[in-house]
C-alpha positions in Angstrom: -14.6 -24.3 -27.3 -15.8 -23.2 -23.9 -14.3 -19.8 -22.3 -12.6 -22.2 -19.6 -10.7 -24.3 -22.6 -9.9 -20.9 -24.3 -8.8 -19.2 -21.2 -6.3 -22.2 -20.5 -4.9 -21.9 -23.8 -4.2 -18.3 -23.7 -3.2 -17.5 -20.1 -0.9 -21.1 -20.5 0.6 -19.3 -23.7 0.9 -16.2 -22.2 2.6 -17.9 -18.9 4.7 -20.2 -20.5 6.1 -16.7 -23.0 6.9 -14.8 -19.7 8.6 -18.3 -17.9 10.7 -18.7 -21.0 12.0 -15.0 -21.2 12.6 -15.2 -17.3 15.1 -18.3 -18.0 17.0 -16.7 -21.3 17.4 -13.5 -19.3 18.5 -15.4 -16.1 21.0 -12.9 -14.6 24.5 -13.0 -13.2 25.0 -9.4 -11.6 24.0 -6.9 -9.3 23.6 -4.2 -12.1 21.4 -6.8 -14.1 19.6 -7.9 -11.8 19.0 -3.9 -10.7 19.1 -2.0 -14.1 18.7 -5.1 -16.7 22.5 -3.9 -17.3 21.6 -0.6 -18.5 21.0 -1.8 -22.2 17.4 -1.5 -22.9 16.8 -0.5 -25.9 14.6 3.1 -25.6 11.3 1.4 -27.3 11.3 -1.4 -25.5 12.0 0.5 -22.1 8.9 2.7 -23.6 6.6 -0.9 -23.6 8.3 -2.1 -20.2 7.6 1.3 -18.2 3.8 1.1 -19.6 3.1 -2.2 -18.6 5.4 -1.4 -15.0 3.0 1.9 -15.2 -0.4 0.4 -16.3 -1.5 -2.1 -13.6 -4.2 -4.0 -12.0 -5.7 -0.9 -11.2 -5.4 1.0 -15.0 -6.5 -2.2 -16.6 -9.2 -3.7 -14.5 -10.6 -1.2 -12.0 -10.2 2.2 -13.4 -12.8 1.8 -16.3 -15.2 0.1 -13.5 -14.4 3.2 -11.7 -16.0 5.1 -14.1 -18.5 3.2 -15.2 -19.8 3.5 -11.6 -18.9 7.1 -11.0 -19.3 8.7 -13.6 -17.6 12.3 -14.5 -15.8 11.5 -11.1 -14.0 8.6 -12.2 -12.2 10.7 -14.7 -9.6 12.0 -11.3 -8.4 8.8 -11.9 -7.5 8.9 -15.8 -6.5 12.6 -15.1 -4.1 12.1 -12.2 -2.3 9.0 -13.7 -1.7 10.1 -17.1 -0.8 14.0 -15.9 1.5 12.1 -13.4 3.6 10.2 -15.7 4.3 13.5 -17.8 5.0 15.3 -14.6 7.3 12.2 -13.7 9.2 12.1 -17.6 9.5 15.9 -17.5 10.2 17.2 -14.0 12.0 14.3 -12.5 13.6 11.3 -14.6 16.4 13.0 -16.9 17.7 14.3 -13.6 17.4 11.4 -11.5 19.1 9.2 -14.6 22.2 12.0 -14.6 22.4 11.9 -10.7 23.4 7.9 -11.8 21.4 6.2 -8.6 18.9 3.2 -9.3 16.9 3.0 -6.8 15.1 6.3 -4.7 16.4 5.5 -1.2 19.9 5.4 -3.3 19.6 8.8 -4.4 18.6 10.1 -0.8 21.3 8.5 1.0 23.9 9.9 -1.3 21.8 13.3 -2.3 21.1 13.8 1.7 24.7 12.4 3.0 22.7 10.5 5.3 22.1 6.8 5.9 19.4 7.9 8.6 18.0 9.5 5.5 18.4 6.2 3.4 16.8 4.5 5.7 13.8 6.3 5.9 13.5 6.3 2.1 13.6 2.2 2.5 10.9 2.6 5.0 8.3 5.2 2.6 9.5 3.1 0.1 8.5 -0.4 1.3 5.5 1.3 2.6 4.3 2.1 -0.7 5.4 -0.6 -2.6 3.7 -3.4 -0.4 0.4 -1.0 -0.3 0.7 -1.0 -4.1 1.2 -4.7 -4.6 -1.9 -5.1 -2.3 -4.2 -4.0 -5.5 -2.2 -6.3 -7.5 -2.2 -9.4 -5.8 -6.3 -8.7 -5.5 -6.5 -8.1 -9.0 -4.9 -11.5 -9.7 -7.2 -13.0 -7.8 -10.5 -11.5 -9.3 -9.4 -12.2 -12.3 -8.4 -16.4 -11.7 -11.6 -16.8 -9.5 -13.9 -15.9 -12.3 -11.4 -17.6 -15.7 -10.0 -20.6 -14.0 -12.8 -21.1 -11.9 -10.4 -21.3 -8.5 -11.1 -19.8 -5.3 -9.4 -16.2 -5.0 -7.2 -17.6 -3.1 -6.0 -20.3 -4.8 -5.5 -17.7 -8.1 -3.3 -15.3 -6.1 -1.3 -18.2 -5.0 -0.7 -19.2 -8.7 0.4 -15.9 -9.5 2.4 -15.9 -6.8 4.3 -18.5 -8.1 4.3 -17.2 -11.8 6.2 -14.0 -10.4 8.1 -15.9 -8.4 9.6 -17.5 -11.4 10.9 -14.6 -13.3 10.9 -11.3 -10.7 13.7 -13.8 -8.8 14.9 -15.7 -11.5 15.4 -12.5 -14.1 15.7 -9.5 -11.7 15.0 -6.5 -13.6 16.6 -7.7 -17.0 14.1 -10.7 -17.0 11.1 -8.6 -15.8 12.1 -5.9 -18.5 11.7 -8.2 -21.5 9.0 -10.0 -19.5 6.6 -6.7 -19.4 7.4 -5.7 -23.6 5.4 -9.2 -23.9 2.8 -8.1 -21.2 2.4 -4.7 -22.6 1.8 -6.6 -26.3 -1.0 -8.7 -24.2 -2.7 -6.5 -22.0 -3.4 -3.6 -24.7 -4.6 -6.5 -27.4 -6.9 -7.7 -24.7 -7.6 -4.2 -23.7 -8.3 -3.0 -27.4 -10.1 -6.3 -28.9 -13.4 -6.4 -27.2 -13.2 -2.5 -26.9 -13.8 -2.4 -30.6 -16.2 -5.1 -31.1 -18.5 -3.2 -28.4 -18.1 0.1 -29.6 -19.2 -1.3 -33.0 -22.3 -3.1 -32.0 -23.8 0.0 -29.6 -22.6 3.1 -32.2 -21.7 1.7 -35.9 -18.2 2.6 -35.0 -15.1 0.7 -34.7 -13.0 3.2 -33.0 -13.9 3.3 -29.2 -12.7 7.4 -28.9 -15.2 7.7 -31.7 -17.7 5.5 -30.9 -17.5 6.8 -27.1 -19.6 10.6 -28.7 -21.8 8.7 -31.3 -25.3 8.0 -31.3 -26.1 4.7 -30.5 -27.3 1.8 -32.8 -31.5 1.3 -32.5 -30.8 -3.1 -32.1 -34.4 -3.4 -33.7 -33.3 -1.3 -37.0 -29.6 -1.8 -37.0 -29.9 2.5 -37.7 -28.7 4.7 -35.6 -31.3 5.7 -32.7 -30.3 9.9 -32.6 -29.4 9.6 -29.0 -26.1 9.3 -28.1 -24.7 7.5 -25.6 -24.1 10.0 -22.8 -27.2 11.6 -23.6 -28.5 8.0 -23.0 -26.3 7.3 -20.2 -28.0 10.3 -18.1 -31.5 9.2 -19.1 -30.9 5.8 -17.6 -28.7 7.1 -14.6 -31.4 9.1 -13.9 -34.3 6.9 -14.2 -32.9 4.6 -11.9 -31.7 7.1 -8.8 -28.6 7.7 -10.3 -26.7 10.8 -10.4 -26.8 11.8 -14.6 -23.7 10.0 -15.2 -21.6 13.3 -17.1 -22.4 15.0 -13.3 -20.3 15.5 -10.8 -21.1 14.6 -7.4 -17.5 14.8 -5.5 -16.3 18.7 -4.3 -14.0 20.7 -6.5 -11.4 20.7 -3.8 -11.5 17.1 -3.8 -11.4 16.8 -7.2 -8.5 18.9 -7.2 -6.7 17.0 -4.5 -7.5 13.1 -5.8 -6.1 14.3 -9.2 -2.8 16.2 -7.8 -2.6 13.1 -5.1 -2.4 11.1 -7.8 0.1 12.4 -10.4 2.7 13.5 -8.0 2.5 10.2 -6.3 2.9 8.7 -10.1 6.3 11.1 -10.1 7.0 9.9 -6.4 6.6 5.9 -7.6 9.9 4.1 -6.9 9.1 1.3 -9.3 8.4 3.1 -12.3 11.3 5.9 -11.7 14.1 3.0 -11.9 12.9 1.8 -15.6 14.9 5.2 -16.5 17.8 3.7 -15.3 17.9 0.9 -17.5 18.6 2.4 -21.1 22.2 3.2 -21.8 22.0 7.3 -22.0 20.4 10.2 -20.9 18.7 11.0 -24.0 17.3 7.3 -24.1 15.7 8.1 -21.1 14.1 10.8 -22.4 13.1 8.9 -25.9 11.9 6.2 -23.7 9.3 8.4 -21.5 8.2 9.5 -24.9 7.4 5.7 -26.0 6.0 4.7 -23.2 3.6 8.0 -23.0 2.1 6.9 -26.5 1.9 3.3 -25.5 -0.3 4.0 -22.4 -2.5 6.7 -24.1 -3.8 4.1 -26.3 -4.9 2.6 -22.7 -6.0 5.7 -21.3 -7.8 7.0 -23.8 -9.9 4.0 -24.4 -11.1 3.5 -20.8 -13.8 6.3 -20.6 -15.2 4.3 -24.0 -15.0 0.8 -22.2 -16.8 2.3 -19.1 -19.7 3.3 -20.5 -20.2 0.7 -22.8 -19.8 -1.6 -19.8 -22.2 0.6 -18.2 -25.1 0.7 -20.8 -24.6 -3.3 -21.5 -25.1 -3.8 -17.6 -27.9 -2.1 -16.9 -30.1 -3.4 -20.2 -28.8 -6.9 -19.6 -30.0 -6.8 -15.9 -33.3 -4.7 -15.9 -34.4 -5.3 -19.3 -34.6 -2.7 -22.4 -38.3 -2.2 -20.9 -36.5 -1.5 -16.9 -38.6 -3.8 -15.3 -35.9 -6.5 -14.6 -35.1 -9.5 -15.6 -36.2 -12.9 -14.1 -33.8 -14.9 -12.2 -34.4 -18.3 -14.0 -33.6 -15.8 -17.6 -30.6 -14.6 -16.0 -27.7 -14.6 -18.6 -24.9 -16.4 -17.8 -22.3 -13.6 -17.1 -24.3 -13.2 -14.1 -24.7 -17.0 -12.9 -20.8 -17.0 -13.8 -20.0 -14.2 -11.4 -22.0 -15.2 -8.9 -19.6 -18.0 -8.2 -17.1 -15.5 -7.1 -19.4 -14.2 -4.7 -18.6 -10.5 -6.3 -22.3 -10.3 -8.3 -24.8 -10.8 -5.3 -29.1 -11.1 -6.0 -31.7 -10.6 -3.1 -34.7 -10.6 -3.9 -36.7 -8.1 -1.8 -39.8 -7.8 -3.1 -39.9 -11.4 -4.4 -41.2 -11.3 -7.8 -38.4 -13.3 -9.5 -36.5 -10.9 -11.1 -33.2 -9.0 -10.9 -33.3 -4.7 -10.7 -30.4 -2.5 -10.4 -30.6 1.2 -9.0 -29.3 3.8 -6.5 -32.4 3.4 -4.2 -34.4 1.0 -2.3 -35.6 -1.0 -5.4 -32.1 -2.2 -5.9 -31.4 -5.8 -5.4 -27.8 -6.4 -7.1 -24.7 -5.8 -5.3 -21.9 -5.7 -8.3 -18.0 -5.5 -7.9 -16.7 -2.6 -9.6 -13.4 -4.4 -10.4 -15.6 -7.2 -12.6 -16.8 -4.1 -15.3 -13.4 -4.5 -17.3 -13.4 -8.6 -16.9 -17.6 -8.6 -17.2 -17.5 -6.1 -20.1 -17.0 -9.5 -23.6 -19.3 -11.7 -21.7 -22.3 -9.0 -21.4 -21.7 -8.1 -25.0 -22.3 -11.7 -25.6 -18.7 -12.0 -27.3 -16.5 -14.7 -28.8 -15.5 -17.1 -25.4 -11.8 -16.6 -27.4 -12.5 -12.3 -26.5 -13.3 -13.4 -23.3 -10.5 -15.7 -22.2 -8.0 -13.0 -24.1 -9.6 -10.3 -21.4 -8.4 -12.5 -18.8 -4.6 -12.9 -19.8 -4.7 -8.9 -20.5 -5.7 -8.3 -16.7 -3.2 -11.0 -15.6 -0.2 -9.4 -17.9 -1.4 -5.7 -16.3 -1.0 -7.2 -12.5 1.5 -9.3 -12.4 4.0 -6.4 -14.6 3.3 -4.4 -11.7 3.8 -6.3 -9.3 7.1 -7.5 -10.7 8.3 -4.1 -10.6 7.1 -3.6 -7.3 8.6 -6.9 -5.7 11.9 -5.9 -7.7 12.0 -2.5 -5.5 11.4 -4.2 -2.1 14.3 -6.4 -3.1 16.6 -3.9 -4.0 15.6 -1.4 -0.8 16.5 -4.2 1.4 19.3 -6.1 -0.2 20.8 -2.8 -1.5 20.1 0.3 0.0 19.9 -1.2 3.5 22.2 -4.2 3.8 25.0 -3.2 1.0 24.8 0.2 2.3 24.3 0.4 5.9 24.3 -3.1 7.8 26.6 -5.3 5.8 28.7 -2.8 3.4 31.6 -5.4 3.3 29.3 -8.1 1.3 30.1 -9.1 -2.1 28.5 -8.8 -5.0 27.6 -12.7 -5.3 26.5 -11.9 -1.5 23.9 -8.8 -2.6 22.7 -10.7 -4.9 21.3 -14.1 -3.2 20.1 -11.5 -1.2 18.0 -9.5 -2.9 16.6 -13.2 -4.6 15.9 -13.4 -0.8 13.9 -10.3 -0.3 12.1 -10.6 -3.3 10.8 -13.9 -2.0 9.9 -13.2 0.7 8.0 -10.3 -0.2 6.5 -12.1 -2.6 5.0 -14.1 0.0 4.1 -10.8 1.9 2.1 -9.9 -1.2 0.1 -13.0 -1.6 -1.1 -12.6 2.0 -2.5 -8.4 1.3 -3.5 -10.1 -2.0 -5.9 -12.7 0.3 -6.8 -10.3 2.6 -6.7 -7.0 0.7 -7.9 -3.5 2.6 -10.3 -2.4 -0.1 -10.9 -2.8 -4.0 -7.9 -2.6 -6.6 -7.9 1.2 -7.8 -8.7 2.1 -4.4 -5.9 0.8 -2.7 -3.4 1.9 -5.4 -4.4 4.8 -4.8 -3.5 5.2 -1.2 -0.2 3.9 -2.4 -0.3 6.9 -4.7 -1.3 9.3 -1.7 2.1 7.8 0.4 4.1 8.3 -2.4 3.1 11.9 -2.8 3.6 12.8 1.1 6.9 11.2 1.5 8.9 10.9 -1.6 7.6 13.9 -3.8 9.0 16.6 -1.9 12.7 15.1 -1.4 13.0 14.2 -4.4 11.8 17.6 -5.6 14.1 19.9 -3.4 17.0 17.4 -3.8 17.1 18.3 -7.4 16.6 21.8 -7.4 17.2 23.4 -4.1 21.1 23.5 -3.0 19.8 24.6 0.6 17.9 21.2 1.2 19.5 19.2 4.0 19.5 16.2 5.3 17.7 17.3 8.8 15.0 18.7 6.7 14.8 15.7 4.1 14.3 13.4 7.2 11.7 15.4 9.1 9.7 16.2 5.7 9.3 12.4 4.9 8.6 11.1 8.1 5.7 13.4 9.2 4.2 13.5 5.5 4.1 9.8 5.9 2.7 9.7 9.6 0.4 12.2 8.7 -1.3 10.3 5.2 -0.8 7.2 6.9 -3.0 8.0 9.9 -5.8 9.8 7.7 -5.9 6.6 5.7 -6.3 4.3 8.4 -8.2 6.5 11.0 -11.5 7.4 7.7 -11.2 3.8 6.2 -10.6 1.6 9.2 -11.8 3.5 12.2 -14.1 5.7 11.2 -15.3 3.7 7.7 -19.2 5.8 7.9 -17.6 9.0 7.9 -18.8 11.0 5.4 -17.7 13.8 3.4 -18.7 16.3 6.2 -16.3 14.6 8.6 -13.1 15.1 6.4 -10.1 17.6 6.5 -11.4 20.4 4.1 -13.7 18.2 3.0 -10.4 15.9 1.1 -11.1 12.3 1.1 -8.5 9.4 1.6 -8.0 9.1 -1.8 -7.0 12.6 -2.3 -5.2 13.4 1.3 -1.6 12.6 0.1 -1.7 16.0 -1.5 -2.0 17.5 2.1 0.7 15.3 3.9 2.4 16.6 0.8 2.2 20.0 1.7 3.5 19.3 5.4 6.3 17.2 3.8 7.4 20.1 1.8 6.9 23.2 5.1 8.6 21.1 7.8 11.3 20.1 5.0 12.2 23.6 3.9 11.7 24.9 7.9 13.9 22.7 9.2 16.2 23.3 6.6 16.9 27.0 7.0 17.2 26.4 11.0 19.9 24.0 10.0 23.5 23.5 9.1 23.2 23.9 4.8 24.8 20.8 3.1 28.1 20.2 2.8 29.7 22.0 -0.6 30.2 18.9 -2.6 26.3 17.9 -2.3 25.7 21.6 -3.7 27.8 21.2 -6.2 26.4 17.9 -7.4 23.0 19.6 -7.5 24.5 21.9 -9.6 26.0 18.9 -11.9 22.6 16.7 -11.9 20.2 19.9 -12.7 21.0 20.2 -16.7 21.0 16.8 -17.4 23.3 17.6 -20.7 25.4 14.9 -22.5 24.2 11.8 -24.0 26.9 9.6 -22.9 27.4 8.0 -19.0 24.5 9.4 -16.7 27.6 11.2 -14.9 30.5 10.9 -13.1 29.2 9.8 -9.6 30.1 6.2 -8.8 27.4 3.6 -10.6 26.2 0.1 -9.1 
């Protein structure tokens, strides 16, 4: 069968799995529809949070990163996975004891402020829709090339698919939804990761395969270069920075990576998935799980990278690196080409396609296609292929689930419920929050159409606002008694202003700016840790010029900061 017949059969399975579970876990309460009813089992919390945690941007764009980068692609494997430790550690028992769902909950009641909530709805509406951006895109990269659609005729369709069981479900559909992504996206993730690493090194295992020497395809023996070493040599041949170099600054290095894993403890979407197990130790158990279930992910993606990597640039220039001719291209290029993200000029109009960093290059390649590129290079089974697909599909649209599922509950919850309309019933919150979550769901598919830069990219802007605005309260509210409300307000909002205008100012703006032109030399990508360190001086500034906060708010830091006891998360008033 062809890829599009196999691709139909999967992704239909795999859509028709997640519709079904949407309907059996249809919901009937605020709390369900908020916390799944707070009775998730700790393992399957463990395979919701990694799928919530591994998106478009882990399963798609962040080996393409790499595979393009290089050594600096790693900030992105670094940040995320030292992130979610940070996160499991520093911040979720506390925040599950402290017995609020959602972030700008906790700062309303942590800050004795509804100005304070509502700045929390704003950061956290800010981040969420910039997050669901890279989702939506990935959707649509992913149904442009497998269904043969238009992009945006594929995020439409997954539009609809999260429509279906992010409204339908709430947060108990979505939880049971994402244990059958997670099962999905890491066999897609895994399958073709072991058939390559077996036909370039002999060796099944990717982590393995990703140090050994490769395989000599005349002799079937092994060549005695490995595959770094071999990496460089073609890096290098073709303009390329050695591909185990570095090119990026150590301080921005530094700041991507930090940027990114406080902005992974800072994530409002992944923080409420410790909410929905019934104790504080599940919690715990549950970060644990889900941990080990993205490692296998993680781990994997520096091997998938370079494989993609060494596969491209063969398949395009030849073994001898002359090129290829046009009229031999292999079909993974004439099927990408369709999408309109694998371009050919032909500059020096000899027929054939050449890829490198200088002016002999005439391919122009979409990082985000290395992951979803990777089976058909390697010339795998069309059933590999078409499984790749539903994998990237399960990774974005978990996310995005979870992201749609905060924007409901910040508006239906933490704004209406508790500022505007606090008489409204609980039948009342909910149609509301069905509301929210479809119209942002419509909000999505337009930044999914018309998307402000590739996946990992934007996600990690989202990371960046994150960092800068929630971080810092979330921090102090746990562990400083002296934080106020005054200084929780002014922290947020000019760590927000200030990310948000470096963003836009060196990616819309100013887009040629170069390295020289940045704060410190800090790039976009890696600014949140600076708005960061604004949040957390004007916070703590205003703070000590300021009233301190009322005793009951000190004594509840007091309460949340062990978080002992395995029974109820504590005795503050649940939702």
């Amino acid at each position: 069968m062809s890829v599009l017949t196999w691709t139909w059969i999967i992704v239909g399975l795999s859509f028709t799995l997640y519709i079904g579970i949407a309907i059996w876990a249809r919901v009937g309460s605020t709390k369900e529809f908020y916390v799944a009813g707070g009775g998730v089992h700790p393992v399957a919390n463990g395979m919701a949070t990694a799928a919530d945690r591994m998106s478009a941007a882990s399963f798609i764009s962040m080996a393409g990163l790499i595979s393009f980068m290089g050594r600096d692609g790693a900030v992105y494997l670094m940040g995320w996975t030292g992130g979610y430790v940070l996160l499991a550690l520093l911040l979720a028992p506390y925040l599950r004891k402290f017995g609020k769902f959602t972030v700008p909950d906790f700062v309303g009641d942590r800050y004795y402020s509804d100005t304070a909530r509502l700045v929390a709805v704003v950061c956290a509406l800010f981040v969420s829709f910039t997050y669901v951006a890279g989702q939506m895109r990935g959707v649509g990269v992913v149904f442009s090339r497998f269904l043969e659609v238009d992009v945006n005729t594929g995020v439409i369709v997954g539009m609809a698919i999260v429509f279906m069981y992010a409204v339908m479900g709430g947060m108990k559909g979505i939880t049971y939804t994402q244990v059958a992504q997670y099962v999905v996206l890491i066999f897609a993730y895994m399958v073709p990761a072991f058939f390559i690493s077996f036909l370039l090194t002999g060796n099944v295992i990717p982590q393995l395969g990703f140090g050994s020497e490769t395989i000599d395809p005349a002799t079937g023996q092994a060549s005695g270069t490995y595959l770094l070493d071999k990496l460089d040599g073609l890096s290098t041949e073709l303009g390329f920075a050695a591909y185990t170099s570095g090119a990026k600054s150590t301080i921005d290095v530094f700041c991507i990576t930090l940027a990114l894993m406080v902005g992974t403890a800072g994530l409002p979407h992944v923080i409420v998935r410790f909410f929905t197990v019934p104790k504080v130790r599940d919690a715990r158990v549950s970060a644990g799980w889900a941990l080990l279930f993205i490692a296998i992910l993680y781990t994997t993606a520096p091997a998938v990278a370079s494989f993609a990597r060494v596969n491209m640039i063969e398949t395009i220039n030849g073994q001898d690196s002359v090129g290829t001719l046009y009229t031999e291209a292999p079909t993974w290029i004439t099927n990408w080409e369709k999408t309109g993200l694998i371009k050919w000029e032909d500059k020096n109009g000899d027929g054939r396609m050449f890829y490198a960093a200088d002016a002999r290059n005439e391919m122009t390649i979409d990082r985000d296609i290395m992951v979803l590129a990777n089976p058909e290079i390697a010339k795998l089974p069309a059933w590999v292929i078409a499984l790749v697909a539903a994998g990237g599909l399960a990774a974005a649209l978990s996310t995005a689930a979870g992201l749609l599922l905060v924007i409901s509950s910040a508006i239906s919850h933490d704004l209406l419920k508790k500022v505007v309309m606090p008489n409204i019933t609980e039948k009342q919150e909910l149609l509301y929050a069905r509301i929210a979550a479809a119209v942002a769901i419509g909000v999505a598919g337009l930044l999914g159409i018309y998307p402000p830069g590739f996946v990992a990219q934007v996600v990690a802007f989202a990371f960046g606002l994150a960092a800068a605005s929630f971080f810092p309260v979330i921090l102090l509210g746990i562990f400083s008694k002296r934080m106020n409300k005054e200084g929780a307000i002014a922290g947020m909002i000019t760590g927000l202003l200030f990310t948000t205008g470096y963003i836009v100012y060196f990616k819309f703006v100013n887009p040629t700016a170069t390295a020289a032109d940045w704060w410190f030399g800090i790039s976009p990508e890696g600014i949140g840790v600076l708005g960061m360190v604004i949040n957390f001086v004007v916070a703590i500034a205003v703070s000590s010029f300021t009233a301190p906060p009322p005793a009951h708010v000190q004594e509840l830091v007091e309460t949340i900061r062990i978080p002992r006891g395995a029974g109820a998360a504590s005795h503050i008033a649940q939702h």
